[in-house]
C-alpha positions as CSV (number, residue, x, y, z in Angstrom):
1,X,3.8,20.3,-17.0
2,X,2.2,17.3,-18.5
3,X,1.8,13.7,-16.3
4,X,1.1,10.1,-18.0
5,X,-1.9,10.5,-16.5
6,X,-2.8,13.7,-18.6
7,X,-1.6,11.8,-21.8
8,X,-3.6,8.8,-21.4
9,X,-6.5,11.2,-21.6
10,X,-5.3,13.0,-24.3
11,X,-5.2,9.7,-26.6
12,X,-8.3,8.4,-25.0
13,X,-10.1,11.6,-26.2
14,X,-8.4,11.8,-29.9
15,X,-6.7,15.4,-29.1
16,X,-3.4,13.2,-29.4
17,X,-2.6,9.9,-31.6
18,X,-1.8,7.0,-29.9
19,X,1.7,6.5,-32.1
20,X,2.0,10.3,-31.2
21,X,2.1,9.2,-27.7
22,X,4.2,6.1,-27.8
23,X,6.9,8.9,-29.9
24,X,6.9,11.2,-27.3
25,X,7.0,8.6,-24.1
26,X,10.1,6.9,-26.2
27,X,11.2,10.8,-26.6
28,X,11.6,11.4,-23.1
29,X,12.6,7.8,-22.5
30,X,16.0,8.5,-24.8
31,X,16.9,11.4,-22.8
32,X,16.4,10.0,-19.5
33,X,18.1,7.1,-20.2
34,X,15.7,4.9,-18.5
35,X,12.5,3.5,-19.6
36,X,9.5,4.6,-19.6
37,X,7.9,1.8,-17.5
38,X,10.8,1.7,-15.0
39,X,10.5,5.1,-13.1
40,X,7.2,4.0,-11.5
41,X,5.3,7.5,-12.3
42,X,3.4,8.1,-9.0
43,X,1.0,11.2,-9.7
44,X,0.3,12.8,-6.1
45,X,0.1,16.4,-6.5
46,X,0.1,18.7,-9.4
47,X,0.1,22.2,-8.1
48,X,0.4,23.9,-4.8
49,X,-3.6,23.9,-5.2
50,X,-3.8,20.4,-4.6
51,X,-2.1,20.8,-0.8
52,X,-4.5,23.8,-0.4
53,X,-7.9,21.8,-1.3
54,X,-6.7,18.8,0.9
55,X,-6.0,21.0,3.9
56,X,-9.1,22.3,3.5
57,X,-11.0,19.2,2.6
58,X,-8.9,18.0,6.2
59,X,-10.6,20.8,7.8
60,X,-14.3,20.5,7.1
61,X,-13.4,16.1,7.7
62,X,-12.3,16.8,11.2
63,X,-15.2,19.7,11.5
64,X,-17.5,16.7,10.4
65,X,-15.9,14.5,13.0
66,X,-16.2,16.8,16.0
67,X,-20.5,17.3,15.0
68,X,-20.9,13.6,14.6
69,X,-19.2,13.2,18.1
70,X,-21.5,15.8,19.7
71,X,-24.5,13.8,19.1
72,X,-23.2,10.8,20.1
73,X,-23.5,9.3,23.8
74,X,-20.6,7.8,25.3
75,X,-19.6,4.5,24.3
76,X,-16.8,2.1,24.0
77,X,-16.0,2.4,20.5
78,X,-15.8,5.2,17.7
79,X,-18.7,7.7,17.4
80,X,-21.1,6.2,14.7
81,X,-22.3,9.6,13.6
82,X,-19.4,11.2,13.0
83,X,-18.2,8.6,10.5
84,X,-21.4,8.8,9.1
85,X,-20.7,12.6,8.9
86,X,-17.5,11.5,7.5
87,X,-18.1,9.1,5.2
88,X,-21.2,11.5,3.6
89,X,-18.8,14.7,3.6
90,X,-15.7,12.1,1.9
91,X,-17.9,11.4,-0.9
92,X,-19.3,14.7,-1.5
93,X,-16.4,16.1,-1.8
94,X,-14.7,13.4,-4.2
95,X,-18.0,14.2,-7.1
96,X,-16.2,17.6,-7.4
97,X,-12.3,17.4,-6.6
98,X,-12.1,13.5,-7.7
99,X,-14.9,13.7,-10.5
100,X,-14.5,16.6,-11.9
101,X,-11.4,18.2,-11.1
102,X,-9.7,14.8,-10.8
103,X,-7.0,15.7,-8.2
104,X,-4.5,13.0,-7.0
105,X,-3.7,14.3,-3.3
106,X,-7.2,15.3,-2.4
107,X,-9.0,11.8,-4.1
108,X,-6.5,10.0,-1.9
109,X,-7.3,12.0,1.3
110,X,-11.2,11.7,0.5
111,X,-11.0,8.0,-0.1
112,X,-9.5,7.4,2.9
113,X,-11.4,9.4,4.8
114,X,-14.7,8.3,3.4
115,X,-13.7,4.0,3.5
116,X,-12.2,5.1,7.5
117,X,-15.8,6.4,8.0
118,X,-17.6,3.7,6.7
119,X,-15.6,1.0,9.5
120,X,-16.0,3.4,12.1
121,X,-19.5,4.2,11.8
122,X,-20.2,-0.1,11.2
123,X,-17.5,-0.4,14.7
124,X,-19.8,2.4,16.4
125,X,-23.2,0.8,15.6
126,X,-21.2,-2.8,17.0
127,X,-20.5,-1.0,20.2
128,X,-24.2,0.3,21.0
129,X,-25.9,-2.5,20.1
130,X,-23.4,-5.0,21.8
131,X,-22.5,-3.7,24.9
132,X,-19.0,-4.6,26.0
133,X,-20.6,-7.5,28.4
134,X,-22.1,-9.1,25.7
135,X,-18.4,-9.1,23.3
136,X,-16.5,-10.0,26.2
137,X,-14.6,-13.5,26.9
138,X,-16.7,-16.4,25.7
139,X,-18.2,-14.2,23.3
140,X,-14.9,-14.0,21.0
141,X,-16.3,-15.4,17.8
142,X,-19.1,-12.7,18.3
143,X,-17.2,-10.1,18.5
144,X,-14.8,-11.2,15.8
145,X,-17.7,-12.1,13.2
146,X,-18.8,-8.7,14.0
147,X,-15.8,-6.9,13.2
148,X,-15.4,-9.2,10.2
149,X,-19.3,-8.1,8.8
150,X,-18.1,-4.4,9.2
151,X,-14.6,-4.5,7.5
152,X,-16.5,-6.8,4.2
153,X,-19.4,-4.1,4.6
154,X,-16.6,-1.2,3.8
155,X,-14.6,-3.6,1.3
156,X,-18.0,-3.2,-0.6
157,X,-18.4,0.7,0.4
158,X,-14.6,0.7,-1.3
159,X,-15.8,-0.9,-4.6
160,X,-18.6,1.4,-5.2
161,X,-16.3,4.5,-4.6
162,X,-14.2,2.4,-7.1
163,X,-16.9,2.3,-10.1
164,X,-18.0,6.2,-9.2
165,X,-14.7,7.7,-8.8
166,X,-12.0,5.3,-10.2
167,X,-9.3,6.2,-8.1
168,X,-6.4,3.9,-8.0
169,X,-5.5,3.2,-4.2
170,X,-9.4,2.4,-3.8
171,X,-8.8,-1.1,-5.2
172,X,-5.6,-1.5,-2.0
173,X,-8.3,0.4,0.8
174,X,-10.7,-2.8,-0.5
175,X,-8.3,-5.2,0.0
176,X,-7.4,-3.9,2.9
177,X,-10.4,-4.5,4.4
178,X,-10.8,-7.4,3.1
179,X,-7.5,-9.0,5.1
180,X,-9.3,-7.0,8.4
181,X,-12.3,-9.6,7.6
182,X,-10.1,-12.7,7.0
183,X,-7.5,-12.3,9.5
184,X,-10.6,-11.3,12.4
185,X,-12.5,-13.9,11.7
186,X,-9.7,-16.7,11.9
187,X,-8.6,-14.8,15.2
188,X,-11.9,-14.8,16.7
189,X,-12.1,-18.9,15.3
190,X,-8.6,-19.4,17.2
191,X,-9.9,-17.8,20.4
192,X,-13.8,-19.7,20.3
193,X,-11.2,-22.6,19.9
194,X,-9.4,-22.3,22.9
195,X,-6.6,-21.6,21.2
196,X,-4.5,-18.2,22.2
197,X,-3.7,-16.4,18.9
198,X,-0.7,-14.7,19.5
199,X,1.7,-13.5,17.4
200,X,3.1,-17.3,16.6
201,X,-0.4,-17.8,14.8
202,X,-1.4,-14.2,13.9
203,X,2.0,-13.3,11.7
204,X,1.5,-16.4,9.5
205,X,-2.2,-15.4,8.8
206,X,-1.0,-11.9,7.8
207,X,2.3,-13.0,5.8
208,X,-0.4,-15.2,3.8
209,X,-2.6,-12.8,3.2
210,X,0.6,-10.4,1.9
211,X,1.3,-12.6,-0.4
212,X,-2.4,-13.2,-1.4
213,X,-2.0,-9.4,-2.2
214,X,1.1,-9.3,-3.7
215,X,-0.2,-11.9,-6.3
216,X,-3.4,-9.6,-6.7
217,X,-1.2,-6.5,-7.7
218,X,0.7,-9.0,-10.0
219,X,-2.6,-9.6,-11.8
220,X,-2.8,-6.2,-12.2
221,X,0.5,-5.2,-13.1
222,X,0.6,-7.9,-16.3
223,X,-2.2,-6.3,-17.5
224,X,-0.5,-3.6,-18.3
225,X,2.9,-4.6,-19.0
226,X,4.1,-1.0,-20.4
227,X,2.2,0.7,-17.6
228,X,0.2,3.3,-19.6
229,X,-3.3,2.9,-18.1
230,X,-4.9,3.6,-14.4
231,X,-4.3,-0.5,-13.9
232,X,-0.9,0.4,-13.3
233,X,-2.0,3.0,-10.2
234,X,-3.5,0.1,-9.0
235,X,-0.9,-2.1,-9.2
236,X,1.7,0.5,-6.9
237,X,-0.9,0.7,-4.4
238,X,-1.6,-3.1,-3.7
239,X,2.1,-3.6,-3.8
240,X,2.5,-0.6,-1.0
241,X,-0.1,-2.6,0.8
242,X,1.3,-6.2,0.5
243,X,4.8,-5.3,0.9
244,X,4.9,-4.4,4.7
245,X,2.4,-7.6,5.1
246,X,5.5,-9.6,3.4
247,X,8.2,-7.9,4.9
248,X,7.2,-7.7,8.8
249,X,7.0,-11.5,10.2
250,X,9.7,-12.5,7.8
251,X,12.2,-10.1,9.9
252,X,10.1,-11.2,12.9
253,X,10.8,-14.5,13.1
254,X,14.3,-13.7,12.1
255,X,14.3,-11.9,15.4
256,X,15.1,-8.0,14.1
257,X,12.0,-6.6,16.4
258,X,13.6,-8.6,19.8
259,X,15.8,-5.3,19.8
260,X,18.9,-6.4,21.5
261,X,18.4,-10.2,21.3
262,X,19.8,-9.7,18.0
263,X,22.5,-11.9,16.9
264,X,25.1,-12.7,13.6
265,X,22.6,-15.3,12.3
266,X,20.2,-12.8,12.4
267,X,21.9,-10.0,10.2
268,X,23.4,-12.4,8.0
269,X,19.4,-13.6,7.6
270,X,18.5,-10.1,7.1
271,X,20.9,-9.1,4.4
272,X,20.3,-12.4,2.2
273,X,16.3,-12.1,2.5
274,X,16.7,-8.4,2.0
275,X,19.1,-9.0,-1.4
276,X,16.2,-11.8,-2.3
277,X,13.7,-9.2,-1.8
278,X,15.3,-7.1,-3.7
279,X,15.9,-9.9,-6.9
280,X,12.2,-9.7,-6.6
281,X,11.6,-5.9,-6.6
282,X,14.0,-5.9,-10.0
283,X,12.2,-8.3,-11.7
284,X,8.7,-7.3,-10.9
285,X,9.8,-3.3,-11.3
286,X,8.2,-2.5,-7.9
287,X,10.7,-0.7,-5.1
288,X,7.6,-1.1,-2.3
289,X,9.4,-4.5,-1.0
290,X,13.0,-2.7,-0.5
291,X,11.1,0.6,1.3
292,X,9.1,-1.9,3.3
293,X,11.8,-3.8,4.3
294,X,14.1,-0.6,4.9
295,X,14.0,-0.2,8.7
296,X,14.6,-4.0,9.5
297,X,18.0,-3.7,7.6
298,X,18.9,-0.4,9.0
299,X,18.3,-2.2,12.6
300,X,20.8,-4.8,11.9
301,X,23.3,-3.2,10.3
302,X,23.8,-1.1,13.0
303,X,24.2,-3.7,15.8
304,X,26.7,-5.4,13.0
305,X,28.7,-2.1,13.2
306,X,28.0,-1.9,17.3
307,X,29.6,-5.3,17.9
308,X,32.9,-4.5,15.8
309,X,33.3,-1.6,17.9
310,X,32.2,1.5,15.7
311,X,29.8,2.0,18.6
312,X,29.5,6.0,18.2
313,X,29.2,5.7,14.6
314,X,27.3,2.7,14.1
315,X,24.3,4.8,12.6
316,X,26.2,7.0,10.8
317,X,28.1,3.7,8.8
318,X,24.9,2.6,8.7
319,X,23.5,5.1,6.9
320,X,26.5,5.6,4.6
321,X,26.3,1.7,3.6
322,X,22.4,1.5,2.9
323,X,22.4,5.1,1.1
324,X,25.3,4.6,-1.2
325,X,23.7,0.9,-1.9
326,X,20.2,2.6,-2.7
327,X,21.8,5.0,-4.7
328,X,23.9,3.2,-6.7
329,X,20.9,0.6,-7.2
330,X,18.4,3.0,-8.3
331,X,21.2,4.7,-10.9
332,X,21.8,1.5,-12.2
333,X,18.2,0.2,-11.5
334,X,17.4,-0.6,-15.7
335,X,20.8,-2.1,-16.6
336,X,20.7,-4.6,-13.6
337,X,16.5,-4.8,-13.8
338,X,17.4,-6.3,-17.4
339,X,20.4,-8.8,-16.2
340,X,17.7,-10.3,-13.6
341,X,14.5,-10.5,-16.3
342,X,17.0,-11.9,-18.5
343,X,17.8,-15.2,-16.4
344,X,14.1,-16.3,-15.6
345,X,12.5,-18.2,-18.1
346,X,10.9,-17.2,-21.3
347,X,7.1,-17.1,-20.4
348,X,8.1,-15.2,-17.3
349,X,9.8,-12.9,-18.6
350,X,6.6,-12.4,-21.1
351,X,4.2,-11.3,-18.3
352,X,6.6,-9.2,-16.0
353,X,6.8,-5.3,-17.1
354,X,8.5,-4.7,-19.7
355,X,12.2,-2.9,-19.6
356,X,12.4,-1.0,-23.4
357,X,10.9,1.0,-25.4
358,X,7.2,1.8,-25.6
359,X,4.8,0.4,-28.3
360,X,1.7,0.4,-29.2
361,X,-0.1,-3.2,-29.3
């Protein structure tokens, strides 16, 4: 079994032409029905091999873990060495499985592991060296500078794995930390202010920063309209990122996550943000906004079918109504992805993914 990933490689080396390519991704296109560039290929694992390297790989991390923790004394924070240990093992690890062997499941595992490492061992040198005295209340800015310094100092860790190893959900693991250091260091701002940041002033800053994302993984995405090359990977990954950024204080302040205080303004706001978000996930050919935003509709929805009375099967009508909705929409996903394209305007429509057949440029 062959992946787009595998074919890329093939024309980048000259074992197959690129028209050769484009042929047999238009090939496969015409029997599927769908196009190429709307099934979102997502390589993860290859082979059963790939679940065995990254349990082991899981192993020896954890092994790593529990050493570094030995030789560390007790403090109020996470065990410097063992990220350290962590980190180190991450990385030697990726030069064979990710560099070499290039496998997806395992280079995800590692990269994670080794950019987790990085922030704990920066949070565990924090700890020791500022006692929890010295971080406490009227030191808030401190505390919150520090925690910015160490989530920029792995964004940077994250963009060298990036230049070794090239491993697309690197690029989302960056950013990623790079919202940590924006979002702390505003917080800690708020608090040196006098100003309590709860969740009235903390949601906006991470909505903001979602949608800072979101256009980052645009950016990527129209650079690679017929989503051939790696950009694409990168692309899925920062949308997977933004899209619970996005989704979560929107259906906050619509008052999903109050539980019972729910009310018909509420799932009436629900439904017509979720149908907007998914206008958005057809014409941008990304489905991480209508996962993301999966459990707030499921929530309403079944205290719609609660208050009408279907109380003991609210979840299952639920469920019935959200499945056979997903299911027809992702049937019918290119046909409809093509009546939305086809209303925005022109130069639009020229930097979204394309919905046809695949070309060469």
């Amino acid at each position: 079994m062959y992946t787009e990933n595998d074919l890329r490689d093939a024309v980048a080396s000259g074992a197959v032409d690129a028209d050769a390519a484009d042929a047999l991704r238009n090939h496969v296109r015409g029997l599927r029905e769908v196009p190429a560039g709307d099934e979102e290929h997502f390589r993860l694992i290859n082979s059963f091999n790939d679940i065995f390297v990254t349990i082991a790989a899981v192993l020896l991390l954890v092994a790593m873990a529990g050493i570094g923790q030995a030789f560390t004394p007790n403090i109020d924070g996470p065990p410097p060495v063992a990220g350290l240990l962590v980190a180190a093992a991450a990385w030697g690890m990726a030069e064979f499985f990710t560099r070499k062997r290039r496998m997806a499941l395992p280079s995800i595992v590692l990269l994670l592991a080794f950019v987790g490492g990085v922030f704990a061992t920066l949070l565990g040198l924090v700890a020791i060296v500022f006692d929890g005295d010295n971080l406490g209340r009227g030191n808030e800015l401190l505390g919150a500078s520090l925690i910015s310094g160490s989530a920029l100092i792995t964004a940077a860790a994250a963009w060298f794995h990036w230049r070794r190893f090239k491993v697309p959900i690197t690029v989302a693991a960056g950013a990623a930390a790079l919202a940590i250091t924006v979002i702390a260091l505003l917080v800690g701002v708020l608090i040196s202010s006098g100003t309590d940041p709860d969740e009235g002033l903390v949601l906006p800053l991470v909505f903001v920063v979602g949608l800072a994302i979101f256009a980052f993984a645009m950016r990527w995405d129209m650079s690679d309209r017929e989503r051939q090359t790696r950009r694409s990977d990168v692309a899925f990954w920062l949308h997977l990122l933004a899209a619970p950024m996005i989704a979560h204080p929107i259906f906050h302040w619509l008052g999903v996550t109050d539980g019972s205080n729910i009310g018909p303004a509420a799932v009436i706001g629900v439904l017509v943000v979720y149908i907007a978000m998914g206008l958005v996930a057809l014409a941008v050919d990304r489905r991480a906004l209508l996962v993301s935003a999966l459990a707030y509709v499921l929530v309403a929805l079944t205290w719609l079918f609660d208050r009408f009375g279907a109380v003991e099967l609210n979840v299952a009508l639920t469920a019935l109504v959200i499945g056979s909705a997903l299911l027809m929409l992702s049937a019918f996903w290119t046909p409809i992805r093509r009546a939305v394209v086809d209303m925005l305007p022109g130069d639009l429509q020229a930097r979204l993914p394309i919905s046809g057949a695949m070309t060469t440029a």
